[in-house]
N, C-alpha and C positions, 0 to 999 in steps of 0.2 A: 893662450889665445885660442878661442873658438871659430870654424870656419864654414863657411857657407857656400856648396856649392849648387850651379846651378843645374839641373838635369831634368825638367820641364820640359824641353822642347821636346816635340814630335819626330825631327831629326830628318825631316822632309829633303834634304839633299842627299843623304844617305841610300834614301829609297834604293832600290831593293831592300838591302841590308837593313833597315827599321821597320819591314811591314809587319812585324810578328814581334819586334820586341825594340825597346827602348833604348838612346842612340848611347847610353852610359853601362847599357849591357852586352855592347857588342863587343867581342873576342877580340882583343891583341896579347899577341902572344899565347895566343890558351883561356886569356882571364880578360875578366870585364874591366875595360877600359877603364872605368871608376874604383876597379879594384888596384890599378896602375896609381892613380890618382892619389889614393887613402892612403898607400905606402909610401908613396912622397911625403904626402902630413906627415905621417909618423915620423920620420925620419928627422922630423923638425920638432917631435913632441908635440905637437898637435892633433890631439885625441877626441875629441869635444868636435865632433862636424854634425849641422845641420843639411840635409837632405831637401831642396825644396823642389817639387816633384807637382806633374800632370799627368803626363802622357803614361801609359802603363805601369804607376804606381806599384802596383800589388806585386811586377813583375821585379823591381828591384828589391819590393820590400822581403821578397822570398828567397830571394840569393843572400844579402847579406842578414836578415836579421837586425837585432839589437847594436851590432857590429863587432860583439865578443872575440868571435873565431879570426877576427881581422889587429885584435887588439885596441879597436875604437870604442867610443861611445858615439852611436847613432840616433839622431833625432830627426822624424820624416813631418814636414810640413805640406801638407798636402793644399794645393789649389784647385776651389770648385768649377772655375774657366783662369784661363791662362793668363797671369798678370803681368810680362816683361820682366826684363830683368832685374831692374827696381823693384815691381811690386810684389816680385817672389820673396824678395829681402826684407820689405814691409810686411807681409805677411809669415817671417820670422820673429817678427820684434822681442815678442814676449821673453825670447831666449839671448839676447844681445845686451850686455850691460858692460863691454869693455870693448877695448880696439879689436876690431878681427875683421879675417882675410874673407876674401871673395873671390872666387874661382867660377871659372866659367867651364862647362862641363865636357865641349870638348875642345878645348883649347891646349894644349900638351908643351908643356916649357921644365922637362925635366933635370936642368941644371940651374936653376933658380936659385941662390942661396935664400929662403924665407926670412931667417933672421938679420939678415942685412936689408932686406926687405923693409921688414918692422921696425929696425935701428935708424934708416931715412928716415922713415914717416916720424916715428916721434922725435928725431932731431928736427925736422923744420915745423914742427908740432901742428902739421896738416889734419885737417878735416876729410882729407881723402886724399891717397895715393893711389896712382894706376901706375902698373909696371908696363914698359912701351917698347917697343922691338922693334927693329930697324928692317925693312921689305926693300927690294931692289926696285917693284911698282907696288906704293901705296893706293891706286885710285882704286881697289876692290875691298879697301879698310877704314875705318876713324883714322885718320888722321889728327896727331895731338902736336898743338904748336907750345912750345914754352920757352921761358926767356934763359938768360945766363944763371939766373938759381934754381932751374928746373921749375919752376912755379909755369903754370899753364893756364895761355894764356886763350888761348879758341881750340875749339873742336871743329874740324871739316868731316864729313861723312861722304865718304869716297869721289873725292875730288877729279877732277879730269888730269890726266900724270902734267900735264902743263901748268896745270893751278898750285899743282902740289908743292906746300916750300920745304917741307920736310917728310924723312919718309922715315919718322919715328912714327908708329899708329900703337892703338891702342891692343896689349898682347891680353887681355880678360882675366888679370888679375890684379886684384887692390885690396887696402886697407882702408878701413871707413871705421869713425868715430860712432857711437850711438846717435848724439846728436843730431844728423845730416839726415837718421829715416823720419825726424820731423816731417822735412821738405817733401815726404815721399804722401801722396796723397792715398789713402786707406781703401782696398777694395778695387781700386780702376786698374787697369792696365797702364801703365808706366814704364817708361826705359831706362836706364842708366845712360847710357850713351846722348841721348836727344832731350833726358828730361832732367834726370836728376842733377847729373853734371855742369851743363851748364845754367840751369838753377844757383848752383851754389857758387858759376863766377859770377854770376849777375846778382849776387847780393850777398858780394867781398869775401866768400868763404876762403881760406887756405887750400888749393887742392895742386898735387906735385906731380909732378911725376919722374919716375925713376927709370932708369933706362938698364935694358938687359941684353946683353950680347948672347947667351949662348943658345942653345935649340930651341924653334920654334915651331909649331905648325899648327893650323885651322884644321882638326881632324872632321871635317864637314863633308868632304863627300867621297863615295867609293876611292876615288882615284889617289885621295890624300890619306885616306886607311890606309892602301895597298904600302905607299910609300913608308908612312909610319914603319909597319910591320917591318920591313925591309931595312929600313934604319937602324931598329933594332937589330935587328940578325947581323949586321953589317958591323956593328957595334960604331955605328955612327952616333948614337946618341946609347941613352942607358936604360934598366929599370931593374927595380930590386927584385923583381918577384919570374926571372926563370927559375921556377926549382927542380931541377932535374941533374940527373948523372950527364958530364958533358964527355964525349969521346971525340976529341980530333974536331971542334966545331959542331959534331951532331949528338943531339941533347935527346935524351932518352928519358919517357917517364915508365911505368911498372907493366907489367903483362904484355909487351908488344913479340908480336910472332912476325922474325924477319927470315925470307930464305936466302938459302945460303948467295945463290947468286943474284942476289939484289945488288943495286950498287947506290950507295948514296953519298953527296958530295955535298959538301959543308957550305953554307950553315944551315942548317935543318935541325927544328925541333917536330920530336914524334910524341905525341899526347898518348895517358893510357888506353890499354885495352885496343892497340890498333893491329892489323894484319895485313902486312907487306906480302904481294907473290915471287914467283918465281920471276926471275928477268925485268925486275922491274926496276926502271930508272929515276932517281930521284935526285933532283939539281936544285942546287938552292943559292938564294935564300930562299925558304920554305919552310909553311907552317901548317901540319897536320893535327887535328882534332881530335876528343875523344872517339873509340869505337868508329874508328875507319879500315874499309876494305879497299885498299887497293891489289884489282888481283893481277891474273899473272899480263905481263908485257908492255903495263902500263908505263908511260914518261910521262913528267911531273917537272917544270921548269918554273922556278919561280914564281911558286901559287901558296894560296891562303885557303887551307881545306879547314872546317869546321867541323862539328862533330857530328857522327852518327850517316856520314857520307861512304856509300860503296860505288866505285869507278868501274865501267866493264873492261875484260883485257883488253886488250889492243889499241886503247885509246892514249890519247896524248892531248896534253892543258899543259897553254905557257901561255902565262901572266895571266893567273885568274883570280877570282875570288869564288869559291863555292861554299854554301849557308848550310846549314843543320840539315840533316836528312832528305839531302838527295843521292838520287841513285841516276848515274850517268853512265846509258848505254853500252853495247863491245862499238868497237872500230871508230869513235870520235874522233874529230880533230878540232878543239876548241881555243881560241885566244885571244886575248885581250876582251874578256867577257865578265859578269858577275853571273853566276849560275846560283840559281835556287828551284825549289821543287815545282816551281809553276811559270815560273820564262826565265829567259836570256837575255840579258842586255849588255850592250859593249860598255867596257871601260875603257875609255880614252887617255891613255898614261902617255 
């Protein structure tokens, strides 16, 4: 089965964190979020993924390549203006001649069994599945209603929570037939959610849905990065790709210069090429970048540092995010912020 995922948008909730690069190349745990994504596939034997791509193209197409070094086979679909989620999919067609999945780019469901997935769809021999997750408040989600055989029956688009009769919504992944990008009109912009979907109940298609209990999240804007990352460390949820020496909860990659009296308390992963100073305090869960200076006296409490960042001494960041190449003053005291090399804006966690 061949998969399609979507990573076109601009990533405009993200902002800060998307003004410089694309929201499927931003760092969890170290590695671009869609490199989290691809080892999922894999893991399902799913090697064969389409790329359908707007927004800073060039910049994903230069990390992963053809997808060798990832073990994929990589195909990028490029859109000349933005076609929705649909018409990113229509603008695949040429490469779609069997059942396959659709992922939505930052949508994060890493216990998902896929092939039980696939086993639904072609036992009730649907024309499209969407996999559905249960929200404690659905009215900021689709909303998907189906009856006793899962078969679906309306779509609500973020209902008022009083409207709401169920809080199964839609979790942005599915299985789609070739057939169904018939209904997808060539060239326009198009939804899945508003257009395509319910197209195909309003003239009788099969479309299911399957419901999934385990991890969920909308990785859409700083504040649900933050968390993501932290889940991870926490080992609340999973992902194949920490590869690093782990000691005692703290994951160490090559060349890091740590002094002797640092102190660092788990879980904290240190990326290569970084240098810890003297007295410096590191509380985790925590994620340091390539080629980081943090120097001497610095405290670091549950922050997301990127690469190529040096901290001045004496400063202290609890619950941040800080972006590729910045350099943050002596004597700060920063929290609940996203830091990058040209403002500061708070995160609201």
């Amino acid at each position: 089965m061949k998969a399609v995922i979507l990573v076109g948008g601009p990533g405009m909730r993200l902002r800060p964190l998307t003004d410089n690069k694309p929201k499927s190349i931003v760092p969890v745990l170290n590695r671009p979020i869609l490199e989290h994504t691809l080892a999922y596939l894999k893991h399902f034997g799913i090697v064969d993924v389409i790329l359908a791509m707007s927004y800073l193209p060039d910049v994903i197409r230069e990390y992963f390549g053809d997808g060798e070094r990832c073990g994929m086979r990589l195909t990028y679909c490029l859109e000349k203006e933005p076609l929705g989620t649909a018409g990113a999919i229509k603008n695949s067609e040429t490469y779609l001649d069997s059942s396959f999945l659709v992922l939505n780019g930052d949508n994060v469901f890493t216990d998902m069994n896929l092939h039980d997935l696939l086993a639904f769809h072609l036992a009730k021999k649907a024309k499209a599945t969407i996999a559905l997750t249960w929200v404690d408040n659905p009215s900021a989600f689709g909303v998907v209603e189906t009856d006793a055989e899962q078969r679906v029956k309306r779509f609500i688009e973020k209902p008022p929570l009083s409207e709401a009769k169920t809080n199964w919504i839609n979790a942005g992944c599915y299985i789609l037939e070739p057939e169904v990008l018939g209904e997808i009109p060539q060239g326009q912009h198009y939804m899945l959610e508003k257009g395509l979907f319910p197209r195909l109940l309003d003239i009788g298609k099969k479309v299911y849905g399957y419901t999934y209990k385990g991890y969920w999240l909308d990785m859409g804007t700083p504040q649900k990065y933050f968390n993501f990352n932290m889940d991870l460390l926490l080992l609340k949820t999973k992902s194949p790709l920490i590869a690093a020496e782990e000691t005692n909860g703290v994951y160490y990659s090559k060349d890091i210069d740590i002094h002797p009296t640092a102190k660092i308390l788990a879980p904290v992963l240190i990326d290569d090429g970084c240098k810890i100073g003297k007295d410096v305090h590191i509380k985790g869960p925590a994620v340091i970048g390539k080629g980081c200076v943090i120097n001497n006296n610095v405290s670091l409490e549950q922050v997301i540092i990127w690469d190529k960042v040096n901290i001045g001494q004496h400063s202290r960041l609890n619950r941040c995010i800080v972006s590729d190449d910045t350099t943050i003053a002596e004597n700060q005291d920063i929290r609940n912020s996203v830091i990058t090399p040209s403002r500061t804006v708070p995160l609201s966690l």
